[in-house]
matplotlib code that plots the C-alpha trace (Angstrom):
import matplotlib.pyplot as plt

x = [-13.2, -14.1, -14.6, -11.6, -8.1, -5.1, -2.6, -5.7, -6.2, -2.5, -2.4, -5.1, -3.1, 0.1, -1.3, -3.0, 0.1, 2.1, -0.2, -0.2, 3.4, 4.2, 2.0, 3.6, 7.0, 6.1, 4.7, 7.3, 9.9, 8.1, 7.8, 11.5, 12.7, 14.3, 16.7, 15.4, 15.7, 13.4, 10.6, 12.0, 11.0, 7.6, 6.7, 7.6, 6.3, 3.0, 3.4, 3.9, 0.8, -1.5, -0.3, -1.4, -4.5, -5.6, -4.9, -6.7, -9.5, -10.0, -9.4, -12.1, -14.6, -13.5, -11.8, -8.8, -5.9, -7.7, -11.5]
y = [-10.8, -14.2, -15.7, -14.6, -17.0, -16.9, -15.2, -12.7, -11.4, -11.0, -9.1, -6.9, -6.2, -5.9, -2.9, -0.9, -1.6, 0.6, 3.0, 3.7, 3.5, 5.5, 8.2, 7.9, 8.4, 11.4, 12.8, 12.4, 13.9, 16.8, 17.3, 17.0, 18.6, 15.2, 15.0, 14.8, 10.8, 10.1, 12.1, 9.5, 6.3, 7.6, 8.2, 4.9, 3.4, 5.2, 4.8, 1.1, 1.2, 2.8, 0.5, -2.7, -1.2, -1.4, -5.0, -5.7, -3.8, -5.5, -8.9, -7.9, -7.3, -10.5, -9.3, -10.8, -12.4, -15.1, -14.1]
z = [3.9, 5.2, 1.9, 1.0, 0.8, 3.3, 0.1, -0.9, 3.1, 3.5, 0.0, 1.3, 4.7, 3.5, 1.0, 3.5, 5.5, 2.7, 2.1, 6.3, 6.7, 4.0, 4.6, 8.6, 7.2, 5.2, 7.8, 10.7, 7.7, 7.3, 11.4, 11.8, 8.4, 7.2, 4.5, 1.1, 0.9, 3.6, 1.6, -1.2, 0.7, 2.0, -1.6, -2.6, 0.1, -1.0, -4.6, -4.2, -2.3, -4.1, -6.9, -5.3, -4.3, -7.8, -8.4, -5.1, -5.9, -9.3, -7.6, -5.1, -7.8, -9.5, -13.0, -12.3, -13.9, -16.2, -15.6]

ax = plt.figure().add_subplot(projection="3d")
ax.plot(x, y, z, "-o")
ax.set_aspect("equal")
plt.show()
């Protein structure tokens, strides 16, 4: 990731960071029978990113936007 650009490392972090967190959330709900609205933002959380992921990986590989 050295080659990579300041905006393109923190892209990279910040989705992992989603993916992590979200799975932690869904996790700690399930261990303390949370209300149906904390399983809500884990999901999202998730959701939003494995959505990223995909645009990362394709930046990674170089077919971005414009290529």
């Amino acid at each position: 990731m050295s080659g990579l650009r300041p905006i393109a490392v923190f892209q990279v972090v910040t989705t992992a960071l989603f993916i992590t967190l979200g799975a932690a959330i869904l996790m700690r709900s399930a261990m303390r029978g949370a209300p149906w609205g904390s399983y809500l933002i884990g999901f999202l959380f998730t959701g939003y990113g494995i959505y990223r992921a995909g645009f990362v990986a394709r930046a990674l590989r170089g077919k971005g936007e414009g290529q």
